[in-house]
Structures are given as C-alpha cells and as structure tokens.
C-alpha positions as CSV (number, residue, x, y, z in Angstrom):
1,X,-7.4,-15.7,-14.3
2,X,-3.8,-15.0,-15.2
3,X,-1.5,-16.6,-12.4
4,X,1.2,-13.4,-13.4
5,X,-1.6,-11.0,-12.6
6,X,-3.8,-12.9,-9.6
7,X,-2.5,-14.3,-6.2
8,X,-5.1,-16.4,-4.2
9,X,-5.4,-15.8,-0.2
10,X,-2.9,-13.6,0.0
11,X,-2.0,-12.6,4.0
12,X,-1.8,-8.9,4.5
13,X,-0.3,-8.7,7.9
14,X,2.9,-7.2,6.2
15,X,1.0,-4.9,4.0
16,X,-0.9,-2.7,6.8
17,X,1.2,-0.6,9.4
18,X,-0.4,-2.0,12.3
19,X,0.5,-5.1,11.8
20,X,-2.9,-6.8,11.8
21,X,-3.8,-9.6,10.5
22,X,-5.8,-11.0,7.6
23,X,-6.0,-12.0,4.2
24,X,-6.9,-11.2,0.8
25,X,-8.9,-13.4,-1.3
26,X,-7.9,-12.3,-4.6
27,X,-4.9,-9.7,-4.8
28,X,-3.3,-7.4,-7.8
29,X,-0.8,-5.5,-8.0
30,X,-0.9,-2.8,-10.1
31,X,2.0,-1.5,-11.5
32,X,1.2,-0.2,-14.7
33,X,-2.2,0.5,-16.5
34,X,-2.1,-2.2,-18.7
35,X,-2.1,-4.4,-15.8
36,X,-5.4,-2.9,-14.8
37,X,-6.9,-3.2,-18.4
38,X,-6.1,-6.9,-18.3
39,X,-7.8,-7.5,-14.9
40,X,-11.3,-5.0,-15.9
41,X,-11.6,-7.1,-18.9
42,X,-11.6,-10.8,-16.8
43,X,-15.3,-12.2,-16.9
44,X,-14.9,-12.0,-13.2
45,X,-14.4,-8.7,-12.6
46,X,-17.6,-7.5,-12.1
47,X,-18.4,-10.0,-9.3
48,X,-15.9,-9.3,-6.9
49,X,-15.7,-7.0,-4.5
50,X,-12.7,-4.5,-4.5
51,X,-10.6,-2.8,-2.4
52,X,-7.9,0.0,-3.2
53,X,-4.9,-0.4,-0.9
54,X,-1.9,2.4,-1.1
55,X,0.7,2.3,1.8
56,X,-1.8,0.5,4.5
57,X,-0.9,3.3,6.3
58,X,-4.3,4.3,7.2
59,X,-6.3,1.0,7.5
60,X,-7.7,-1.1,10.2
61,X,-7.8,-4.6,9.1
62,X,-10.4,-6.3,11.2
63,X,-10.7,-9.4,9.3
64,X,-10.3,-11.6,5.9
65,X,-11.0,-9.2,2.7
66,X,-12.9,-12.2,0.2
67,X,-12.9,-9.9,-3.0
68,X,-9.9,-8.7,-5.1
69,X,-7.5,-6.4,-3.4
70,X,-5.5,-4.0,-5.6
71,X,-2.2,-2.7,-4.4
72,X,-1.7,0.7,-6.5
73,X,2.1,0.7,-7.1
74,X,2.4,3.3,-9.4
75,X,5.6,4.5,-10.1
76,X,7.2,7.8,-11.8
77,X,8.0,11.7,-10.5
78,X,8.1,14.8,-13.5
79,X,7.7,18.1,-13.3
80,X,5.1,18.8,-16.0
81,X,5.2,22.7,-16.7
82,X,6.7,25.7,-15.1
83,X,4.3,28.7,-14.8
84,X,4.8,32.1,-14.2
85,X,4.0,32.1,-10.6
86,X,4.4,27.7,-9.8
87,X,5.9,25.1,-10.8
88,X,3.5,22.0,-11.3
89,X,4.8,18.3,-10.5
90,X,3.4,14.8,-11.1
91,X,3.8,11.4,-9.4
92,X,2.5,8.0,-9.6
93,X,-0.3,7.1,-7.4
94,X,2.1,4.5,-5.9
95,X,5.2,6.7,-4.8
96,X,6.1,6.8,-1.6
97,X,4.9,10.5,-0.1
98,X,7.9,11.2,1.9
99,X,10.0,10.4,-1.1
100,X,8.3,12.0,-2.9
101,X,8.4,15.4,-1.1
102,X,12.2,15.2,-0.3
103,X,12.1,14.9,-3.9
104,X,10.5,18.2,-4.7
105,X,12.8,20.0,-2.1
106,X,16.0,18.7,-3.8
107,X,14.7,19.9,-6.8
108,X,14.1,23.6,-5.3
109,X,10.6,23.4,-5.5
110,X,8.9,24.0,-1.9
111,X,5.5,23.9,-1.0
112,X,5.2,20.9,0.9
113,X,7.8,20.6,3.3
114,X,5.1,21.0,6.4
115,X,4.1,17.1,5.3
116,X,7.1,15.5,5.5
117,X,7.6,12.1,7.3
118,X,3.5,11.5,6.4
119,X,3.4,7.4,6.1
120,X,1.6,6.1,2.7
121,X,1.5,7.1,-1.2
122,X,1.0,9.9,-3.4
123,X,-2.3,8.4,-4.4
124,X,-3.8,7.9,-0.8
125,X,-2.9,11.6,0.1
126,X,-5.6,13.5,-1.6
127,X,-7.9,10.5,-0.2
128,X,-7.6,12.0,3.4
129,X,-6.8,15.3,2.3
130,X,-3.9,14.6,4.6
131,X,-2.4,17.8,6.6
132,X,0.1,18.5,9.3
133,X,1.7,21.4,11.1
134,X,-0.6,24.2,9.4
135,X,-1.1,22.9,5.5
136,X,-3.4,20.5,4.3
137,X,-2.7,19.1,0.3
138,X,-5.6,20.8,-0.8
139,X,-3.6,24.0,-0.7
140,X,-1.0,22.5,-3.2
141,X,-3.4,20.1,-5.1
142,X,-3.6,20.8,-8.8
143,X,-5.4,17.7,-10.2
144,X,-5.7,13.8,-10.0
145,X,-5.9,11.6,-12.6
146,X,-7.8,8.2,-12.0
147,X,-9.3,5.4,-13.6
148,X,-13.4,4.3,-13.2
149,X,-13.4,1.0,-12.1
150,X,-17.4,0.3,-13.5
151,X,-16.3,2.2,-17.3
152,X,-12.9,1.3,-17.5
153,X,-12.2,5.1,-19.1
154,X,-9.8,7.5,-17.6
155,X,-10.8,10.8,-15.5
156,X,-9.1,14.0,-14.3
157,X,-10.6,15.5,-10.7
158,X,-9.3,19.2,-10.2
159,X,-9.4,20.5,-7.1
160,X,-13.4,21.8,-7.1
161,X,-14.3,17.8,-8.2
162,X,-12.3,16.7,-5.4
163,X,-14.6,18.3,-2.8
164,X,-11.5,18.3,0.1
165,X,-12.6,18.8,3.5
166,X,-10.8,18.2,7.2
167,X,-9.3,14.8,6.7
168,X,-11.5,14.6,3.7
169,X,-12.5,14.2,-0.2
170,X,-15.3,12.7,-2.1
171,X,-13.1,9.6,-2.5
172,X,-14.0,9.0,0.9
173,X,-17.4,9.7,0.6
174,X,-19.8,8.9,-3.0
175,X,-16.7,8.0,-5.0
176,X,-15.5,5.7,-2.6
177,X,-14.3,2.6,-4.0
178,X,-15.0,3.7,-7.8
179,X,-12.1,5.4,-9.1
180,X,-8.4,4.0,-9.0
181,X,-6.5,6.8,-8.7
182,X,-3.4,6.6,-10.9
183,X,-1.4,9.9,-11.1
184,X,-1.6,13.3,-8.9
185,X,-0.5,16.8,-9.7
186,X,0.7,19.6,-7.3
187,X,1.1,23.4,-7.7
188,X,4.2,24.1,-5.8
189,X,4.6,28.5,-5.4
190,X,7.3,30.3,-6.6
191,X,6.1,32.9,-4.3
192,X,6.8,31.0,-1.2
193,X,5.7,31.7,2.4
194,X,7.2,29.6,4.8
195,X,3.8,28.2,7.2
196,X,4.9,28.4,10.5
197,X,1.8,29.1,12.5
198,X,1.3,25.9,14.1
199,X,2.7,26.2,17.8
200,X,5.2,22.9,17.8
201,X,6.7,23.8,14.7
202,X,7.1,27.0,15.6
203,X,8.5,25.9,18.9
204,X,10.9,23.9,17.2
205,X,12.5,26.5,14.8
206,X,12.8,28.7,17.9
207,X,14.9,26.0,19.7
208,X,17.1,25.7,16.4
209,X,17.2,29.6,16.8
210,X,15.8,29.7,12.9
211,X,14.1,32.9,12.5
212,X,14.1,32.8,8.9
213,X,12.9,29.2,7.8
214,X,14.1,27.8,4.5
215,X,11.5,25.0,3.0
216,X,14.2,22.3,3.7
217,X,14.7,23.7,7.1
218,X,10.7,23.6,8.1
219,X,10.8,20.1,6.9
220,X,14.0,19.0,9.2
221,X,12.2,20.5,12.1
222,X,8.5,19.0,10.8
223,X,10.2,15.4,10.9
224,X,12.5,16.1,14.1
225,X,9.1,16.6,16.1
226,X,7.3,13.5,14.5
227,X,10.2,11.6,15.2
228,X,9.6,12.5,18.9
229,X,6.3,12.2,19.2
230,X,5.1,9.4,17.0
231,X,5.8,5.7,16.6
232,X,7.8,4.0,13.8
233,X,5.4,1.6,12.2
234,X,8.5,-1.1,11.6
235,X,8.9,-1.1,15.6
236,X,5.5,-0.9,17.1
237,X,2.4,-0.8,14.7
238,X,0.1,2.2,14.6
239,X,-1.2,4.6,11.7
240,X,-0.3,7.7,13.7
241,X,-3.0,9.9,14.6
242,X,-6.6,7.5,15.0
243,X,-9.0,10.1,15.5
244,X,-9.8,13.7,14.0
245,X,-9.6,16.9,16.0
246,X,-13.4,17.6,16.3
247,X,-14.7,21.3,15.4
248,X,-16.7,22.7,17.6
249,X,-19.3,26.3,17.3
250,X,-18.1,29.3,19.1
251,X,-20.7,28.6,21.7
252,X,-19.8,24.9,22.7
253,X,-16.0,25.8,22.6
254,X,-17.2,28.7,25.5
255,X,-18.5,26.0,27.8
256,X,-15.9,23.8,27.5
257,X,-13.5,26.6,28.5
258,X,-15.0,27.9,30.9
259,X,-15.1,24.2,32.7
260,X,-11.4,23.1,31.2
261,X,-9.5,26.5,31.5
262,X,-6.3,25.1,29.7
263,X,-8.4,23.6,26.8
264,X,-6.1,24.3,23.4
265,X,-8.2,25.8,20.5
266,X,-7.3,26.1,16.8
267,X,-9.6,29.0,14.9
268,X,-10.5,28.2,11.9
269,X,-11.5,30.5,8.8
270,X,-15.1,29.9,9.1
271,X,-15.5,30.8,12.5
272,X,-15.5,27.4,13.4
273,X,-12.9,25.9,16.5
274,X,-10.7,23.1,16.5
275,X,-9.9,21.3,19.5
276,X,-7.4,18.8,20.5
277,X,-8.5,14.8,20.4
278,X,-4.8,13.5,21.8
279,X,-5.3,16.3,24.6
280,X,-9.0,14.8,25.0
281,X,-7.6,11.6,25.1
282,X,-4.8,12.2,27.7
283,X,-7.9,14.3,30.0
284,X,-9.6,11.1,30.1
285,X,-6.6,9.1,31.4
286,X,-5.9,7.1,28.4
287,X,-2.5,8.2,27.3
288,X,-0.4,5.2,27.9
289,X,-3.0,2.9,28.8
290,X,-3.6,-0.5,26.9
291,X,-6.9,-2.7,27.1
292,X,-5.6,-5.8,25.9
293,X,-2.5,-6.4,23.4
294,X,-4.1,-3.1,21.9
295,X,-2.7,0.2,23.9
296,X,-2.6,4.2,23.6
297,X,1.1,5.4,22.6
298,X,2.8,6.7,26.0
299,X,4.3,10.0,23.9
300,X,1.3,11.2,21.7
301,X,-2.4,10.0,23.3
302,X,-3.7,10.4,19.9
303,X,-2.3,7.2,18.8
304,X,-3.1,3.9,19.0
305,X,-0.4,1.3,18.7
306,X,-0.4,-2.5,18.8
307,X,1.5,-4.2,21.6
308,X,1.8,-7.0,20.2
309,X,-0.6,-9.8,18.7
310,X,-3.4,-7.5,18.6
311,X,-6.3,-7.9,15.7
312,X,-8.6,-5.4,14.4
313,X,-11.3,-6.1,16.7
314,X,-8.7,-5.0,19.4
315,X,-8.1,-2.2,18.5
316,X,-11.3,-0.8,17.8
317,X,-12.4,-2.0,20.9
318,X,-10.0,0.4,22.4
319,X,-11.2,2.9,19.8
320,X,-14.9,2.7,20.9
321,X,-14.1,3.0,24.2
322,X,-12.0,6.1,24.1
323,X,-14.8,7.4,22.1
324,X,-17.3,6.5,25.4
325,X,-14.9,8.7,27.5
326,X,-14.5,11.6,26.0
327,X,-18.5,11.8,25.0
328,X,-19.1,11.5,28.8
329,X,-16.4,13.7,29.8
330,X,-17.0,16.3,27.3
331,X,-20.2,15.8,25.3
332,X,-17.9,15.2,22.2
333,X,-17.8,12.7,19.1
334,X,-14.1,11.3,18.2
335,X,-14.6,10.4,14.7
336,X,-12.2,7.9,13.4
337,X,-9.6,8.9,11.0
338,X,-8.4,5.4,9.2
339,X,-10.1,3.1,7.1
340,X,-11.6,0.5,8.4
341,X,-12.4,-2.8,6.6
C-alpha cells in the first residue's frame, strides 16, 4: 500500500470531539478524488472494513476501529447558478459547516443562518439531517454528490433519494457505509423569511430588541444562545446534544400532561408532538450529574460531556442509564443521536 496514501494504527483521540480514545488500523485521508481512486483500486480494498469520518463531531468511539478509516477532507465553496427565485451553492464534503455558512451570509445569500455554530462538515450534515432553532437542512438541500464505495462510479442523491427524516437520511440507514459523500448543494431563497418560531431564539432577538431580523442577525443571536448553553468541544469534550427529542401521538402527549403540567411540546406538521429529552433528562435528576469520569453538562441536560479520562464505554454507560430513567419515569425511549462505533 502506498505509505503517501496509508497510515498504520493511527490514534484518533484528537480526531473525535469527545476526546475518546482509540485507534485506527488503517487510515486515509481523502483530500481529493484521485486519492480515493488510488485506494479503491489497492487489492486490499475490498477486505477491509471502512469507516467514513467527517468532523468526529458526532461519534462515540468506544474502541480500536481494525479496518481503514477515511477522513473526507474535501475542500472548495462556489456558487453554481443563480435562479430566478435561489441562488444554489456547492461545497466540499470536507468544509467546515460553520465556515461554510458564515460564508454564504457574507456573500448575501441567507437561508441557513438558523444552523450556525453546528460542529462537523458539509458532508456529515445531510447525514443527520442536522437542524436547530426551527430549520432542518432538508429545507435548503438541493442535491449531494457521492462516490459508491463497492462500483467506484460517481452518484447524485436529490432531495427525494435522500429520504431526510428527524435527525435522519438513508445514509444513516440502507446506504450506510456505501457511498462517500464528496460534494453537497444548497438552495438558498431569494425570497427570504426569517424562521424565528423556535422560543429561545425568539427570546433572544427580543432581548436584542430586533423585531425585524436580518439573516446575519438570526445567526449572531443562534450562536449567542449555543455559546451559553453548550460546551466547547476544545475545553470539555461532548457532541452537543446525545439524544433525539422523541415524538409522541396526540394521545400519549395528553397523559403526560395531564401528570407533568409544565411538560414543553413542539407540534409538528403531521399531527405528531415533540417533546423535550434535555427537559426529560433534567425531570429525572440528571442535569449535572456524572457517573464516573463520564457526566451530564450542568447548563444543557441534553449533553453529555467527558470529565476527563472517560472512554466510550463510559459514556454510554451513562447513556443507557439515562435511557432506564426516563422509560421508568415517563414510559419513553431516548434514542441516541451520534454514531457510535
């Protein structure tokens, strides 16, 4: 194997944001294409096990990865056409999303200042369908491009081949694992409507006494509140929020209520409710509390962080047992948001 191309046990502590360690081994990094032609046509390709990494901003380590990890580091930003009613922009799969959307906004293009601050890359994003303060990416998602690992040939997904869901997309589901994503699209409105809706940002802009919200202004106030409320991975490691809001029937949402009076709801389009997991979490008694070097961040029970020294096992042992409180308290499932290998 090309030593240029390969590295051999290669320890990923620094390449996760909590901090956890383990190793790699094989590792690529894949900067360009070409780099991933060369590997795909090694006789050993198809015999290891792989693993797409972006920004390790949404993975749980919980031990030594033995096949080939690639680390997508895709580079490049471009708007690509101007419609009559959008703008459409491009960026490498390995951009940094916060960059990337400050990016957009200098440029006068809004549309995704509600998920600014979001840890990770442009090519993880449509991965999680990742969404905050009222928009998810789906809304601005125009198409990906990607690479199949078993053909070698390259593929566009639009938005109906994606299959985006809450904190979901079919690369998390039967495409998992298959398709390198390389390059994604977004359809940024010329028409824009600022989404204020959600009650924290809309909180905020009140306290800046910003009636009228410019797209730069939504995303000051969008990165002022996670500032407050969540952890900087370079100080104390975490992957911000650990578990989805579970969605609950009309019916379910009723008894809770009627036994939790003060129990937050979120309605959503399909008549479905979304609850709270942090304020869940915090019910339970488990905002602030650590079990081990593994602990529940004091400002926001909805993430996990590591105190120091923890290892993946730690941490989902807290995980598992945060899940065992709230299904006793509440009759609830937490699923897991991050990755876990």
């Amino acid at each position: 194997m090309p030593v240029d191309l390969l590295q051999r046990n290669v320890p990923l502590h620094g390449l996760n944001s909590f901090g956890l360690p383990a190793h790699a081994g094989w590792f690529a990094s894949i900067d360009t294409l070409a780099q991933l032609t060369a590997l795909m046509n090694l006789p050993e390709w198809a015999s290891l096990p792989r693993f797409i990494l972006g920004g390790g901003s949404n993975l749980v380590l919980t031990g030594d990865f033995a096949g080939l990890m690639l680390h997508v580091r895709i580079a490049g930003r471009e708007q690509i056409a101007e419609e009559m009613d959008a703008w459409i922009v491009r960026a490498g799969a390995g951009e940094n999303w916060h960059d990337f959307v400050c990016w957009t906004l200098a440029h006068g293009w809004p549309g995704l200042e509600n998920l600014a601050l979001i840890p990770g890359t442009v090519g993880a994003a449509p991965v999680q369908n990742i969404g905050a303060y009222g928009l998810e990416i789906a809304e601005r998602f125009e198409y990906l491009e990607a690479v199949d690992l078993e053909t070698g040939k390259i593929v566009r997904f639009d938005h109906a081949a994606s299959q985006f869901g809450y904190r979901d997309s079919v690369f998390k589901r039967e495409a998992a694992g298959r398709y390198l994503i390389t390059a994604v699209a977004f359809r940024l409105p010329k028409r824009w409507r600022p989404v204020t809706c959600y009650a924290d940002l809309a909180q905020e802009l009140e306290t800046r006494q910003i009636a009228s919200p410019t797209a730069r202004q939504i995303a000051d106030a969008v990165m002022a509140i996670r500032l407050r409320k969540l952890p900087d991975p370079a100080r104390i490691g975490n992957v911000g929020s650990f578990f989805k809001n579970p969605l609950v029937d009309a019916a379910t949402f009723a008894h809770l209520a009627d036994r939790y009076p003060g129990l937050p709801r979120y309605l959503q389009p399909n008549g479905t409710i979304k609850l709270a997991a942090g304020w869940l979490i915090e019910r339970c008694g488990w905002k602030g509390r650590n079990l081990g070097p593994a602990g529940v961040y004091e400002h926001q029970a909805l993430v996990l962080v590591n105190r120091g020294g923890a290892n993946g096992v730690d941490v989902l042992r807290l995980a598992r047992a945060i899940q065992a409180s709230v299904q006793t308290e509440f009759g609830i499932e937490l699923e897991l948001e991050p990755v876990v290998l």
